[in-house]
ZAMARGU-4260 file (C-alpha; in steps of 0.2 Angstrom, whole numbers, plus 5000, padded with zeros to 4 digits):
<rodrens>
0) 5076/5229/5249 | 5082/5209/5248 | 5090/5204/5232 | 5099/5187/5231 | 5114/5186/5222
5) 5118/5167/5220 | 5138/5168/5212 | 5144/5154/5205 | 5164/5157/5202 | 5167/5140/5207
10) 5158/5130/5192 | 5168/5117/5187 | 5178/5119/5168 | 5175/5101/5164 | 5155/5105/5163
15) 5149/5112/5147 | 5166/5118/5140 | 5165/5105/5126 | 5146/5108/5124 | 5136/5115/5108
20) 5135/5137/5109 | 5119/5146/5106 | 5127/5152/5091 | 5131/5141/5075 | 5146/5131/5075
25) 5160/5134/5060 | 5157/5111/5057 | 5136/5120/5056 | 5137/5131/5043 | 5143/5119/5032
30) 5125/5108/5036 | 5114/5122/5037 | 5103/5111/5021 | 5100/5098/5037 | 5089/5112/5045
35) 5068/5107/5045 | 5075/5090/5040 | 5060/5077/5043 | 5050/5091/5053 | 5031/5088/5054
40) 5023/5103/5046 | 5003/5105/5050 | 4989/5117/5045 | 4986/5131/5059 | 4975/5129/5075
45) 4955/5131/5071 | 4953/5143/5083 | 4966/5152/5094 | 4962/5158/5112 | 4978/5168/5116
50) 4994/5164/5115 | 5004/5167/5132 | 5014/5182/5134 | 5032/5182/5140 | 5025/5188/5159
55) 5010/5177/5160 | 5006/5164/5176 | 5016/5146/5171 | 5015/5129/5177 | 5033/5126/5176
60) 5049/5129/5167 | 5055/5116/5155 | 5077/5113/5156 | 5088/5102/5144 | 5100/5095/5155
65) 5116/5097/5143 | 5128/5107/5150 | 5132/5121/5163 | 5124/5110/5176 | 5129/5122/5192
70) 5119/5135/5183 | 5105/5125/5179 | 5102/5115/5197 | 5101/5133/5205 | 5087/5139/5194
75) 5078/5122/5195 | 5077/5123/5213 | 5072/5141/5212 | 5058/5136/5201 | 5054/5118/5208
80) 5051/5127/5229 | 5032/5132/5222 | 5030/5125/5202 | 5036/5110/5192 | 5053/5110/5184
85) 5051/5097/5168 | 5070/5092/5166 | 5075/5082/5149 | 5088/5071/5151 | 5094/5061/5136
90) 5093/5041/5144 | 5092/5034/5160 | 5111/5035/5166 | 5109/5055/5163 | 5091/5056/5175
95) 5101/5046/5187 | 5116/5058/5186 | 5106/5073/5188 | 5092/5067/5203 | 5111/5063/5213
100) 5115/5083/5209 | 5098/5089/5211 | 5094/5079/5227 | 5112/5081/5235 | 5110/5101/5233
105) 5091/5101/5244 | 5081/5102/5226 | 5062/5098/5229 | 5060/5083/5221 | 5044/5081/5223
110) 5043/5095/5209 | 5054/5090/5198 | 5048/5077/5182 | 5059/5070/5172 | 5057/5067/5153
115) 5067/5055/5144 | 5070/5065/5128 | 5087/5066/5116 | 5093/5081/5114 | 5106/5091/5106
120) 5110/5107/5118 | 5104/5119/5132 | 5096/5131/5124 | 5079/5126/5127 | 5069/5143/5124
125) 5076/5143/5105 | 5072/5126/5100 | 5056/5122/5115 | 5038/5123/5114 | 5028/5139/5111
130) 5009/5140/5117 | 4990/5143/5114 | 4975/5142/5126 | 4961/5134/5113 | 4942/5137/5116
135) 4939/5120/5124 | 4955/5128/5140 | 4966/5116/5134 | 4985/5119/5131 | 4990/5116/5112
140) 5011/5118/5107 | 5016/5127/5093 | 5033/5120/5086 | 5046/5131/5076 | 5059/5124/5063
145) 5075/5127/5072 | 5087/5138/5065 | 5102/5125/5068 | 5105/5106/5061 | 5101/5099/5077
150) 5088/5086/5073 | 5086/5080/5094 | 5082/5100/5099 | 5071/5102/5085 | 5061/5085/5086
155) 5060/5091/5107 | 5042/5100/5104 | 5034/5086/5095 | 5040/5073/5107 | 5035/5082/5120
160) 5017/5083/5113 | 5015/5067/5110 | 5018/5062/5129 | 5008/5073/5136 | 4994/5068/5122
165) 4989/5087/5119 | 4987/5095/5100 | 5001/5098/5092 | 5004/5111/5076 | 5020/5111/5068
170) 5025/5128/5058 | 5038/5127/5042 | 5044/5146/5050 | 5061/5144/5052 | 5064/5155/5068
175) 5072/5154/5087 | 5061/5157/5102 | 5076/5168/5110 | 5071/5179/5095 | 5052/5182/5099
180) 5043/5191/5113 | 5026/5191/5114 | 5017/5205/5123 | 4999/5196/5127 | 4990/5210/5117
185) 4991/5202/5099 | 5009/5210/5097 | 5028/5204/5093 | 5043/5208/5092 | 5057/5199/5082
190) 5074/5205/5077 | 5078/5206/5057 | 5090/5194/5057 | 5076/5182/5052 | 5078/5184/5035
195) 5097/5180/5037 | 5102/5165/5029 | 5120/5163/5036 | 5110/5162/5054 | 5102/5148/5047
200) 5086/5155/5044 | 5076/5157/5028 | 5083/5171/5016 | 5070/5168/5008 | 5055/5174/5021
205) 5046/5188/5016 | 5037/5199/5030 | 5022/5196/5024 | 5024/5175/5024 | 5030/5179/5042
210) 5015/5189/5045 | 5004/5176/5037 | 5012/5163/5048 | 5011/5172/5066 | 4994/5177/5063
215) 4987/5159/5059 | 4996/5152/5072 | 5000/5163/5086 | 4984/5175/5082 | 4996/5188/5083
220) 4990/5205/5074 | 5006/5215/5072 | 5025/5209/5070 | 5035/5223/5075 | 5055/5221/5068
225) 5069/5229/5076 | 5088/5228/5072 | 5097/5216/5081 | 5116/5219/5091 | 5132/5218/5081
230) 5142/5205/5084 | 5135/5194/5099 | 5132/5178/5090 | 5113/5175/5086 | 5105/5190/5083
235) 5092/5187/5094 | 5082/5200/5102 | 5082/5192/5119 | 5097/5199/5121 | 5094/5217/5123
240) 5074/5218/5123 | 5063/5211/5138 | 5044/5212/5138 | 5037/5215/5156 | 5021/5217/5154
245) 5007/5223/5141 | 5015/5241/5141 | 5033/5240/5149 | 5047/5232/5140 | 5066/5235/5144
250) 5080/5240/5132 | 5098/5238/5132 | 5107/5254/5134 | 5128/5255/5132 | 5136/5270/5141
255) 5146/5275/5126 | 5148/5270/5109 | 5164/5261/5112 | 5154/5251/5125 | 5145/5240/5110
260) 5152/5231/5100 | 5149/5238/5081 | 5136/5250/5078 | 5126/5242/5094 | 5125/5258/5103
265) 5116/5267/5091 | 5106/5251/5088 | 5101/5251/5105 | 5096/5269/5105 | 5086/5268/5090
270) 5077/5250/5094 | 5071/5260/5110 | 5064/5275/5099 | 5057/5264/5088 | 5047/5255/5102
275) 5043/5271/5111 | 5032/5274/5096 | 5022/5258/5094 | 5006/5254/5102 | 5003/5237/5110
280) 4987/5230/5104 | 4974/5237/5115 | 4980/5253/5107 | 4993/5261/5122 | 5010/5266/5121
285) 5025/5256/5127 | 5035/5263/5140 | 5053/5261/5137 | 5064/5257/5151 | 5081/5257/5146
290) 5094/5246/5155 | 5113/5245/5158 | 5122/5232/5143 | 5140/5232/5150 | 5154/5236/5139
295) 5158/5221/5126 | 5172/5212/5128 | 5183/5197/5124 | 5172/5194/5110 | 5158/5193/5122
300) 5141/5202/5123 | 5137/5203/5141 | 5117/5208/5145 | 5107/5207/5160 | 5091/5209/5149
305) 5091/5189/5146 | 5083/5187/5163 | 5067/5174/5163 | 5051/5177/5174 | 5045/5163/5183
310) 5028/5169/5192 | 5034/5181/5204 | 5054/5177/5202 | 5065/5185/5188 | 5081/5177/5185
315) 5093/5188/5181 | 5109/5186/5174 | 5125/5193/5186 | 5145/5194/5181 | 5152/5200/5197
320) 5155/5218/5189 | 5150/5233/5199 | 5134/5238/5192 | 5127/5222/5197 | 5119/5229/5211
325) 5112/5243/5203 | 5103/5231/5189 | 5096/5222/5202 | 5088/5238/5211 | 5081/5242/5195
330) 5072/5225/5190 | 5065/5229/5207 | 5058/5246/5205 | 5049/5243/5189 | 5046/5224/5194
335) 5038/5227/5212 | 5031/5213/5220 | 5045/5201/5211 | 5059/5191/5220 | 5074/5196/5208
340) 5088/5183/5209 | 5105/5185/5202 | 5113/5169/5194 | 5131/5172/5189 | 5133/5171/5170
345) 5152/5171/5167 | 5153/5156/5158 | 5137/5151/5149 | 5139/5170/5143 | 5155/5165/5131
350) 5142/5153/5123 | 5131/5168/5117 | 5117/5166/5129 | 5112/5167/5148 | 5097/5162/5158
355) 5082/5168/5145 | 5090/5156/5132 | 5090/5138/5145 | 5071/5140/5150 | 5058/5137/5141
360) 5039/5139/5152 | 5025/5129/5151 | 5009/5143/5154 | 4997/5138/5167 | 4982/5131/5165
365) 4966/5142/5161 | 4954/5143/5176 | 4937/5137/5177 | 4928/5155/5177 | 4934/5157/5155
370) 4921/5140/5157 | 4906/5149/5157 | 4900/5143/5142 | 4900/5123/5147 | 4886/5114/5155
375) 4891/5101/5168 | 4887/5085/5160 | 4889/5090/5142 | 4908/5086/5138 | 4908/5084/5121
380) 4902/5102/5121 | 4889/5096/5108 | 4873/5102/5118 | 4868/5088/5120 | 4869/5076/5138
385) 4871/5060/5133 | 4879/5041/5133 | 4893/5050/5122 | 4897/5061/5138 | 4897/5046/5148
390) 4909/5038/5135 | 4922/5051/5138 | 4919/5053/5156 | 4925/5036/5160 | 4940/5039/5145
395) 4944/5054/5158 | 4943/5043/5171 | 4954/5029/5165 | 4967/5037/5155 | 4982/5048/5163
400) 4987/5065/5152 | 4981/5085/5153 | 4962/5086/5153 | 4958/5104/5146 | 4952/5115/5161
405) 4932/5115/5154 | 4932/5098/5148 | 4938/5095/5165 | 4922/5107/5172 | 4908/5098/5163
410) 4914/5079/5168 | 4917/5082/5186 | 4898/5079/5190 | 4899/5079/5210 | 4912/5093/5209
415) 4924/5086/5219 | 4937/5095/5209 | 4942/5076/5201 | 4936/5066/5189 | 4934/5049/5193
420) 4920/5035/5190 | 4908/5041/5204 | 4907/5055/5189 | 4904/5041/5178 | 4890/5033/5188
425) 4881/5049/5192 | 4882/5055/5173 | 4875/5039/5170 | 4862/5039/5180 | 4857/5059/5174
430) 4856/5053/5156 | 4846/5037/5159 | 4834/5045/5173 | 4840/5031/5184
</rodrens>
């Protein structure tokens, strides 16, 4: 049995000790009118495909660096030995800062792609992208309002999807992405702090507008609520509730009740019943695995649920306490065939987040067997092979950006596996009888 425990107790106290929390600051409640300031609302997706699932294949992992920079090289590397870690950096002086850390600690940069994005914090799985496939393969973003006046993290999705020139759908849902876990069978769960408006959401939200919303935008068939954890500074269910798979999702469990803070031992126990007696969407019951939250304290809400699955790794969130080790033997018996990695947490942890909350994924792209509708030849999916096809061959051709993956089918005529203009000249040559 291998586990990896990477401690970090030697993290510099200059880095991120001055740096915005997961949580609202007391100078933010006082500007929670700026929140969905100058947002871009749009009407929902035509058609949804699917929307990725906590566990589902990625590309990459997308990082803000903005703080706890120890913490986040050691991740990036992890991620960036086999996929693409995006890193946001707020101008040129901060990518130059960070490829010198990267590089000097044996990062692949080869893997690593910078984006030149302002933004506020860390936290990039509350305020980052969310996902759909679309019927044409491609990747489309979905774009929550951010539940904190920070105009930089919550412009970060739209940015994003305007450099990388892919459909962008903007919702006026005020919700965090640490507070949402998708199970990949239509389902999600949410904590009830969504309707708090001293979190800085909407008290207004109705479950059935948050219904309406997930279900034009996500496709998502049933919104499952649970309480969330007294005391531990968001609310957000990421930090006791961890979707593995289609059926499986792990539940925070304190040993006693003087273990939680409030009433979150009985919280726990009654989220976990609660769960046990859903269905996923297929129509199976979840299997509950209930996991070790150690005891509150200092103000603190420690959690080793706030782990983050990259393909076949799991980042989990490690303190040096004794139960480490046992944690980390349970992610691997119910996680077989997974490399779990532990990442010391004790400072980012103060801020009321770990590793779940830094990471935001960017899902793979489809394969070419969900093509089997397209024709080679007929691009435009329009049934037709024609000088219009040829028009947006040589557009594929000439102009960088993602390329949906059956877009990408029907314009590679010499199936190559790349689209260039020896496509162009033999589509041409089809359509003309040449």
């Amino acid at each position: 049995m291998k586990y990896l425990i990477i401690l970090l107790f030697f993290v510099s106290i200059i880095f991120g000790q001055n740096s915005l929390p997961r949580s609202l600051t007391p100078e933010e409640k006082t500007r929670l009118h700026e929140i969905g300031i100058n947002r871009t609302i749009t009407i929902p997706p035509d058609s949804i495909v699917y929307a990725p699932a906590e566990f589902d294949s990625i590309a990459g992992m997308i990082f803000a660096w903005e703080s706890y920079y120890d913490l986040l090289t050691d991740l990036i590397k992890e991620v960036a030995e086999e996929d693409t870690a995006w890193v946001v950096v707020d101008n040129v002086s901060d990518e130059a800062s960070a490829t010198s850390t990267l590089s000097g600690a044996g990062v692949n940069m080869s893997h690593v792609v910078f984006q030149q994005i302002p933004t506020n914090s860390v936290w990039a799985r509350d305020y980052g992208p969310w996902w759909i496939y679309q019927p044409d393969g491609s990747r489309a973003i979905l774009d929550l309002t951010y539940n904190r006046p920070r105009p930089l993290d919550d412009s970060y999705p739209e940015e994003l999807a305007s450099l990388w020139n892919i459909d962008y759908y903007g919702l006026g849902l005020v919700q965090a992405g640490g507070n949402m876990l998708l199970d990949g069978t239509g389902n999600v769960f949410i904590s009830n702090i969504i309707f708090d408006g001293s979190q800085g959401f909407d008290p207004n939200l109705t479950v059935v507008q948050l219904e309406e919303y997930l279900l034009d935008y996500y496709g998502v068939e049933k919104v499952i609520i649970t309480d969330h954890l007294d005391y531990d500074g968001t609310g957000h269910i990421d930090m006791f509730v961890k979707v593995i798979n289609d059926t499986t999702v792990i539940v925070g469990e304190y040993e006693t009740p003087s273990a939680g803070a409030g009433d979150s031992y009985n919280i726990c126990n009654n989220v976990a019943d609660q769960i046990a007696n859903e269905t996923n969407g297929n129509g199976q019951p979840y299997n509950v695995v209930r996991m070790l939250m150690p005891p509150h304290s200092g103000g603190v809400t420690y959690t080793y649920i706030n782990s983050l699955i990259a393909n076949k790794k799991v980042f989990v969130p490690v303190y040096g306490f004794t139960t480490d080790v046992e944690v980390l033997a349970q992610y691997e018996q119910i996680m077989p065939g997974y490399e779990i990695i532990g990442y010391d947490c004790n400072q980012i942890i103060t801020a009321n987040g770990a590793i779940h909350c830094i990471g935001m994924k960017v899902p793979a792209m489809l394969p070419q067997s969900f093509c089997e509708g397209w024709v080679l030849g007929d691009v435009n999916a329009d049934n037709l092979i024609d000088i219009y096809d040829v028009l947006s061959v040589v557009d594929i051709a000439l102009v960088s950006g993602e390329v949906s993956s059956c877009v990408s089918f029907a314009a590679d005529i010499n199936e190559d596996n790349n689209v260039t203009f020896l496509d162009v000249i033999q589509l041409l040559n089809m359509v003309m009888g040449w």
